[in-house]
Backbone bond lengths (Angstrom), bond angles and torsions (degrees), N, CA, C in turn:
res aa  C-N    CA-C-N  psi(-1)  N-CA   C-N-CA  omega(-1)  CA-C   N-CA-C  phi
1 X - - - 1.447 - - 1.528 109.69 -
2 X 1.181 111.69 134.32 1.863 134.67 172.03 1.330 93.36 -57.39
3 X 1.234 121.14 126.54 1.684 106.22 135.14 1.369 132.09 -115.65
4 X 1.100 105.77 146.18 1.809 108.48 -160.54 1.586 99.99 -111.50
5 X 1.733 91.22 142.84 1.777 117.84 -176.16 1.332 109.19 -112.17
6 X 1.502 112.60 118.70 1.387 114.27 165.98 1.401 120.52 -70.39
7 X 1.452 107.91 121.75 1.636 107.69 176.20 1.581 117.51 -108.65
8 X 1.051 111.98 -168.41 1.331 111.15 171.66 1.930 98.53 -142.97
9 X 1.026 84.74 153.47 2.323 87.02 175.48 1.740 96.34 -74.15
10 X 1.026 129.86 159.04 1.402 141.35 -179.03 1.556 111.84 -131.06
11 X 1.734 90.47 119.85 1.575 91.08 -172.44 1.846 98.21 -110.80
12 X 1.424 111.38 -11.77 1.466 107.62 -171.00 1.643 106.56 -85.32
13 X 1.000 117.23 -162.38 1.598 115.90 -174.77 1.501 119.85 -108.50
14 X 1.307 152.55 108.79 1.289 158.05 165.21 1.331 102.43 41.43
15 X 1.996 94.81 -80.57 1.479 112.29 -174.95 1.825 115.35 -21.63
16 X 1.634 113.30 -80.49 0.995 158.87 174.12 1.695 90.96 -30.80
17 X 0.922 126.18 -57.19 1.562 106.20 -140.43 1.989 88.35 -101.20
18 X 1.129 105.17 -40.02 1.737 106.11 161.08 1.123 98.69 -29.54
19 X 1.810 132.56 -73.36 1.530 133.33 -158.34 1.815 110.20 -57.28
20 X 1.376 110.41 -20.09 1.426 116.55 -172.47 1.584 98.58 -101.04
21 X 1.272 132.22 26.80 1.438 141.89 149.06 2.195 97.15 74.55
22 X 1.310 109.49 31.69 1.381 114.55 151.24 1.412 128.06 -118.65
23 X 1.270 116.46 146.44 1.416 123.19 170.81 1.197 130.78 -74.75
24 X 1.192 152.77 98.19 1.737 146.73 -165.35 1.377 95.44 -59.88
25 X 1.217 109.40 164.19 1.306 122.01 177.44 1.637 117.98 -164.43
26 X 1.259 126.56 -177.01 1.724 95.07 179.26 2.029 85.19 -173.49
27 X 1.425 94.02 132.94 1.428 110.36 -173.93 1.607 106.57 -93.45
28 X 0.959 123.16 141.77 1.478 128.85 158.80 1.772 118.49 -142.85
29 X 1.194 92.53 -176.87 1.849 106.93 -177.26 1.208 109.88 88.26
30 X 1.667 98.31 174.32 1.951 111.17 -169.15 1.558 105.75 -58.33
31 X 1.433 142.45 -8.02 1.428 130.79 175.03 1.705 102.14 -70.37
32 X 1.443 127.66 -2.93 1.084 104.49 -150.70 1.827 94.85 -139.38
33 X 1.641 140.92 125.37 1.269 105.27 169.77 1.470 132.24 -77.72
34 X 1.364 119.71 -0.69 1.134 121.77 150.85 1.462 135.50 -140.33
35 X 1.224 131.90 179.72 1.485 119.58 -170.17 1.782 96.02 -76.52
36 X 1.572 95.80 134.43 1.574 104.07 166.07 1.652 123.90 -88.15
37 X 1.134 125.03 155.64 1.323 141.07 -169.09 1.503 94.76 -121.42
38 X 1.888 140.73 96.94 1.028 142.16 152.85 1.359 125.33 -87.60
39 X 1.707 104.71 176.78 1.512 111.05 151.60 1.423 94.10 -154.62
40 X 2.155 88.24 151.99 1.736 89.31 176.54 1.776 88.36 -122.14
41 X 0.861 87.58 -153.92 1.983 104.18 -176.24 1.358 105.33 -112.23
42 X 1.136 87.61 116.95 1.676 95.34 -166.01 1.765 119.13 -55.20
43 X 1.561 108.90 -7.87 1.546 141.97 -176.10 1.079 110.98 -75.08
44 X 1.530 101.16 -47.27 1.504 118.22 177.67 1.530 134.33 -70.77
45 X 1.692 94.83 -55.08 1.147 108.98 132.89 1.574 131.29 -6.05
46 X 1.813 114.67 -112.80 1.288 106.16 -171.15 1.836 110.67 -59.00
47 X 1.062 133.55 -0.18 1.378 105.63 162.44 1.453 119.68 -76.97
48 X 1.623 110.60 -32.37 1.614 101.60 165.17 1.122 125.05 -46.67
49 X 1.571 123.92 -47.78 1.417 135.31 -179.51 0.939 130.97 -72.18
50 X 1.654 107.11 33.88 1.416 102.58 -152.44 2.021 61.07 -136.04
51 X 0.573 155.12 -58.99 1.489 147.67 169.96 1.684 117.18 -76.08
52 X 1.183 114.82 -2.10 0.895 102.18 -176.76 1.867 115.11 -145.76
53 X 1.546 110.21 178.81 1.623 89.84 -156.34 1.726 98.33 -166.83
54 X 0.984 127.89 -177.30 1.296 129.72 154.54 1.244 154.43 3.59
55 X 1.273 148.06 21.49 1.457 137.84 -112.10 1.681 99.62 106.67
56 X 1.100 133.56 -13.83 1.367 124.52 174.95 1.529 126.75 -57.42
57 X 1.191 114.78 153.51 1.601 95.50 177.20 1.740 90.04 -119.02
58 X 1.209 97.12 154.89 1.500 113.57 167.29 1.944 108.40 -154.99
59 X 1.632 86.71 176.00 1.767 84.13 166.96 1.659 106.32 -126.94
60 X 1.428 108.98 138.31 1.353 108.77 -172.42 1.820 91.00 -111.47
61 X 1.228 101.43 121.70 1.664 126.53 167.78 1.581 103.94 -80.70
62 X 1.588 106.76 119.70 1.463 114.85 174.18 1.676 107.44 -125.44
63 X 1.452 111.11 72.16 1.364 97.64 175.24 1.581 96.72 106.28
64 X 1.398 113.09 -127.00 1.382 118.98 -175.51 1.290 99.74 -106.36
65 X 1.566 142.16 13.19 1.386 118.48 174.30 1.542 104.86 -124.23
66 X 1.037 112.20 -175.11 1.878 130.33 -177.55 1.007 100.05 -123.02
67 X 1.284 133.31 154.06 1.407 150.59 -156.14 1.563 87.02 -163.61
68 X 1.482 113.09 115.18 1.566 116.88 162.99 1.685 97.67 -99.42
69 X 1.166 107.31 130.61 1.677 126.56 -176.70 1.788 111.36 -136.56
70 X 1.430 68.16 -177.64 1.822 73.89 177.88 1.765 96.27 -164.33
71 X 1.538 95.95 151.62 1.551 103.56 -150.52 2.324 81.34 -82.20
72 X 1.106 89.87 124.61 1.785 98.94 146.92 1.356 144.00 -104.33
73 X 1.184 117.47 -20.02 1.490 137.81 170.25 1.783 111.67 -154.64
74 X 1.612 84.62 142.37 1.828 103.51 -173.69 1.532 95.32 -114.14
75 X 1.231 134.70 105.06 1.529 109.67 173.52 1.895 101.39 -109.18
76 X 1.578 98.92 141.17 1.726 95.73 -164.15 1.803 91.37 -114.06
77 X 0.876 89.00 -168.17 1.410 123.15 -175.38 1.571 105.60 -97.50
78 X 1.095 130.23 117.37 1.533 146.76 -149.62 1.743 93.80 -73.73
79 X 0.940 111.17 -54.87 1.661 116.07 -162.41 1.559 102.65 -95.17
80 X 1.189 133.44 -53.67 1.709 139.74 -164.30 1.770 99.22 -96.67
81 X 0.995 134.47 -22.43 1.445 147.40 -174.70 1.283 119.11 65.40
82 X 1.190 118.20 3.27 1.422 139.58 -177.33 1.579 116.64 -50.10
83 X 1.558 143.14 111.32 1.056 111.75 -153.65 1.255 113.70 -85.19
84 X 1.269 132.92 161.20 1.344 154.86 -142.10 1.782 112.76 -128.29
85 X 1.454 111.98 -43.73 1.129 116.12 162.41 1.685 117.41 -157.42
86 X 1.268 96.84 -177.15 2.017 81.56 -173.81 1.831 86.00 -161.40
87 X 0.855 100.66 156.77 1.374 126.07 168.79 1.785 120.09 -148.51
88 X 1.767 94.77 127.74 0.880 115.72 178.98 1.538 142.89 -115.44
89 X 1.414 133.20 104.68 1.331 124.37 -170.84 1.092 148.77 -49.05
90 X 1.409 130.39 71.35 1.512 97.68 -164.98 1.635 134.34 -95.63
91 X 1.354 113.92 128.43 1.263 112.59 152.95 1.631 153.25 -141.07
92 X 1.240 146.16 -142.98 1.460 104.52 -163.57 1.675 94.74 -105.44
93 X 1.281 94.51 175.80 1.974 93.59 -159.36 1.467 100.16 -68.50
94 X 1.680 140.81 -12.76 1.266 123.15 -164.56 1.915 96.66 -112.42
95 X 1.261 105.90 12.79 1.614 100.32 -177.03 1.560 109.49 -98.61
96 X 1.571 134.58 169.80 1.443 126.34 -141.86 1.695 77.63 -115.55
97 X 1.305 108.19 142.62 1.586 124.13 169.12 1.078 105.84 -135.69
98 X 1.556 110.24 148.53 1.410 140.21 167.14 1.584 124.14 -80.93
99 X 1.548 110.79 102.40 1.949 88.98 -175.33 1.208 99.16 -137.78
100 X 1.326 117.08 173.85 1.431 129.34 -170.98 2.130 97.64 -103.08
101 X 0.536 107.92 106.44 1.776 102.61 177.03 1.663 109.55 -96.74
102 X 1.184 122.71 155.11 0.943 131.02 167.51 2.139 105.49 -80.09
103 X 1.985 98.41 153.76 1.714 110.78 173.45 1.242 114.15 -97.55
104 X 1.398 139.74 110.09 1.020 130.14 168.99 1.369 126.98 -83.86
105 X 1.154 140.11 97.04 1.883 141.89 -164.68 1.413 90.54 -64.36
106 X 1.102 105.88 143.55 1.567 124.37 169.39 1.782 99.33 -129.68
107 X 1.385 106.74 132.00 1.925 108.07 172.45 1.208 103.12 96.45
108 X 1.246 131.74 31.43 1.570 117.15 -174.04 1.675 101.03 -93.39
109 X 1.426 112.97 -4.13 1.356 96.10 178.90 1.483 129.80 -118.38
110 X 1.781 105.65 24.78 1.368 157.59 133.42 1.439 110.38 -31.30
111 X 1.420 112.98 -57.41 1.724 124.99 -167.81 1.083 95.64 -109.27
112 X 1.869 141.10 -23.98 1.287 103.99 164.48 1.572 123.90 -64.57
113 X 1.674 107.11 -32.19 1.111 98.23 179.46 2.053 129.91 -56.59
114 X 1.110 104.48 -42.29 0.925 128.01 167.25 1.858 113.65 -63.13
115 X 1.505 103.27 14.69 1.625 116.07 170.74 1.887 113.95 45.17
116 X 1.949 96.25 33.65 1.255 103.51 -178.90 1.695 96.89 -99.38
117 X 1.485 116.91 -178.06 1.502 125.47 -179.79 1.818 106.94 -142.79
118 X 0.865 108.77 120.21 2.132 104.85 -172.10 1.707 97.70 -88.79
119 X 1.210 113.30 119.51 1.946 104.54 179.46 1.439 76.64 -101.92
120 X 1.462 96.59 151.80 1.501 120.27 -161.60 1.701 82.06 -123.99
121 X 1.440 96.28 131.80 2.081 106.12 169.82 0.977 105.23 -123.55
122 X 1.566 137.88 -38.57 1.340 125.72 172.22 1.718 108.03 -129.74
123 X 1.323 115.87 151.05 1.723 115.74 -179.75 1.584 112.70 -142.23
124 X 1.594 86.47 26.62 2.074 85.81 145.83 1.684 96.00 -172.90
125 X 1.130 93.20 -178.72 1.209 112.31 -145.23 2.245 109.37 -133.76
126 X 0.978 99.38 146.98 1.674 91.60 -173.23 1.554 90.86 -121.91
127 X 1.605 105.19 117.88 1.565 129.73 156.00 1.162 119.88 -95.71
128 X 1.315 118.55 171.92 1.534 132.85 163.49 1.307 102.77 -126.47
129 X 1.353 130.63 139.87 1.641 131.62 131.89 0.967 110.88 -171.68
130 X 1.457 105.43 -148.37 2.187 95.22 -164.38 1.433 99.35 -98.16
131 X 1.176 111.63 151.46 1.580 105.21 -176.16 1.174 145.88 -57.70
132 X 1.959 102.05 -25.93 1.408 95.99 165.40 1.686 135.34 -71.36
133 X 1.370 96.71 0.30 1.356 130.47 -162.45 1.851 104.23 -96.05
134 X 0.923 105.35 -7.77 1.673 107.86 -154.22 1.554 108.57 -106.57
135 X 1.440 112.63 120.94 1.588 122.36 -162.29 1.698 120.17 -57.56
136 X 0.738 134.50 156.66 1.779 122.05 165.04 1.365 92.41 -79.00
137 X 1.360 139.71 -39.66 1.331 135.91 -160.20 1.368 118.08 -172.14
138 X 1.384 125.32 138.33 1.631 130.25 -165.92 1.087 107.57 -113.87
139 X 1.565 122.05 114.41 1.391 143.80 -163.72 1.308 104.89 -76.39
140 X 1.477 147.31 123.79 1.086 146.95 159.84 1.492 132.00 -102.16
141 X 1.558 126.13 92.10 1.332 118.26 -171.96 1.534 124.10 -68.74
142 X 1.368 114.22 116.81 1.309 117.45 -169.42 2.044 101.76 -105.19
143 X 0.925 115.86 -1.06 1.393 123.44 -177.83 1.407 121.72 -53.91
144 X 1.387 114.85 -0.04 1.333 131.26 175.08 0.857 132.56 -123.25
145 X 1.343 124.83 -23.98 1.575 140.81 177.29 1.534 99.57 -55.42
146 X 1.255 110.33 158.39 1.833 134.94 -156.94 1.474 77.62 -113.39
147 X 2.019 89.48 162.00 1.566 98.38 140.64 2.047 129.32 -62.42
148 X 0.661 96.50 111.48 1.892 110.58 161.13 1.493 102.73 112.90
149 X 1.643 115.80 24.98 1.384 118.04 173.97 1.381 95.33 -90.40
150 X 1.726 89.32 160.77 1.577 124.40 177.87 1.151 123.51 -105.53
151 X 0.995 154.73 156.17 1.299 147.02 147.27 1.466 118.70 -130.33
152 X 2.091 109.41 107.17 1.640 77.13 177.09 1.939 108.26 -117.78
153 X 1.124 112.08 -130.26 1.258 115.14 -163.27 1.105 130.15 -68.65
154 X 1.430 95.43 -43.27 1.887 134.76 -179.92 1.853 96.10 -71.21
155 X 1.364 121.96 -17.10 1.439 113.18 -164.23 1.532 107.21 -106.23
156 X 1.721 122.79 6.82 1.102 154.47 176.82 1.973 115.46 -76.74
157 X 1.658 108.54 105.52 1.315 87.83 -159.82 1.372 97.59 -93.66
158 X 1.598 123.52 126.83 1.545 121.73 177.92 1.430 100.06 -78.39
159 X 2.073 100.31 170.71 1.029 105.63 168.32 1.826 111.55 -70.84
160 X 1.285 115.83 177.93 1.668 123.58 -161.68 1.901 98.33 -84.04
161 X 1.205 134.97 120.74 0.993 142.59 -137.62 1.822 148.49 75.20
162 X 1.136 79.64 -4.30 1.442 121.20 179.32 1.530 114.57 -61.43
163 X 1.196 136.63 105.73 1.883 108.52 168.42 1.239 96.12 -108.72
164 X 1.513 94.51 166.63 1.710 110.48 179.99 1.907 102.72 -90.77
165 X 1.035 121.90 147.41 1.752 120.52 165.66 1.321 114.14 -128.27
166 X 1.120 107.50 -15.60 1.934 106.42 177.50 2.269 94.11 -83.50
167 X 1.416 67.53 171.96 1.790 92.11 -164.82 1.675 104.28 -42.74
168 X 0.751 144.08 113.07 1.643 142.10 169.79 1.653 109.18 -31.68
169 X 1.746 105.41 -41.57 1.674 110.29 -166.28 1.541 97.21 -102.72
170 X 1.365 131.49 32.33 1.363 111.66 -148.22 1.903 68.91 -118.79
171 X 1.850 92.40 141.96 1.521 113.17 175.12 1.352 132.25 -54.12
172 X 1.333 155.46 108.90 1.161 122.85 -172.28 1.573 97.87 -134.02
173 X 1.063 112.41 -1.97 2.497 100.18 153.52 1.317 93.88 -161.90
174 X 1.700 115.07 151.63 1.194 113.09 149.29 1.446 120.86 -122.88
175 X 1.291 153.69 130.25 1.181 133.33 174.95 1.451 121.11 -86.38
176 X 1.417 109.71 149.53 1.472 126.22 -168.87 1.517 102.23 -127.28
177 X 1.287 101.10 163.22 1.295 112.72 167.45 1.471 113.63 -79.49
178 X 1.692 109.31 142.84 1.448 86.24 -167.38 1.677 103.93 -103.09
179 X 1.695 120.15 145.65 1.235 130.95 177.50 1.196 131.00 -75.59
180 X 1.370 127.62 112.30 1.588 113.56 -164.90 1.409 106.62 -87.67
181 X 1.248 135.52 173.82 1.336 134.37 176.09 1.480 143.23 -60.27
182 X 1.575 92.61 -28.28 1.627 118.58 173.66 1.148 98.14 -82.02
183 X 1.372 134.64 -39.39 1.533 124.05 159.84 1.585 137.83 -43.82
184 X 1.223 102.97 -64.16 1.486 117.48 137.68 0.715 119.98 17.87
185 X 1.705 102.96 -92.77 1.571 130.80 -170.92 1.665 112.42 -54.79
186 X 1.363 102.43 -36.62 1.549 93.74 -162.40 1.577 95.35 -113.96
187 X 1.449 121.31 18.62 1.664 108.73 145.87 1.577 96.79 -98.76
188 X 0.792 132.94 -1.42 1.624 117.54 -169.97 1.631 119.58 -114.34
């Protein structure tokens, strides 16, 4: 299920409308003929973000229309993390988009048992496809991998329409054996 954010167009300035407990935000791409100037409720807000993230799709309601989008940038607040601004893409549900998604590991507690450790190098991933088509997030089962396995990008099975855009050879876990502390001590 979509979930849709009521916005409003924003005519006041960043500063200003932050103090009135909304978030600015600002729409672009071919769903739209020009770049939009929003605000959501900043209330509203972090409960979305609390399921949702990067690569997300939602529909942002401006008035009387729907805007199917998808989140491209979260910018927060350095110290409180609170977000600060957001930008959102829009375009129409059968056209091909570019997003960054988040990796979700599935089985990691497969290899702990097995006194393995997964080092994580990258935890998302850049697709293309059409939007209605396009994942919130790409599950990766690591529940099998050995000690001194790899896993990289290209070895990631998307859903069917799906393309890959990050590096084909580019790393994304390796498992190690994991080091206990008394070990540690007496390699070090």
């Amino acid at each position: 299920m979509i979930t849709s954010l009521k916005a409003m167009e924003r005519t006041d300035c960043a500063k200003r409308i932050r103090k009135q407990g909304y978030v600015p935000c600002s729409i672009y791409g071919p769903g739209v003929e020009r770049n939009i100037d929003i605000q959501i409720e900043e209330k509203e807000l972090n409960r979305f973000l609390k399921d949702h993230f990067i690569g997300s799709k939602t529909k942002v309601k401006i008035n009387d229309s729907e805007l199917s989008c998808v989140i491209k940038n979260i910018e927060r607040d350095p110290i409180i993390k609170n977000p600060i601004h957001i930008e959102f893409y829009a375009s129409s549900e059968d056209r091909l988009v570019k997003v960054k998604v988040p990796l979700k590991f599935k089985g990691k507690e497969y290899l702990l048992k097995n006194n393995l450790v997964l080092n994580i190098n990258r935890n998302e991933i850049v697709i293309q496809g059409i939007l209605k088509d396009l994942p919130e997030y790409i599950e990766v089962d690591v529940s099998l991998m050995k000690e001194g396995s790899t896993l990289v990008m290209g070895d990631i099975v998307l859903p069917e329409g799906i393309k890959l855009l990050s590096r084909q050879n580019e790393v994304v876990v390796q498992v190690a054996q994991a080091v206990h502390e008394s070990e540690a001590e007496i390699a070090g």
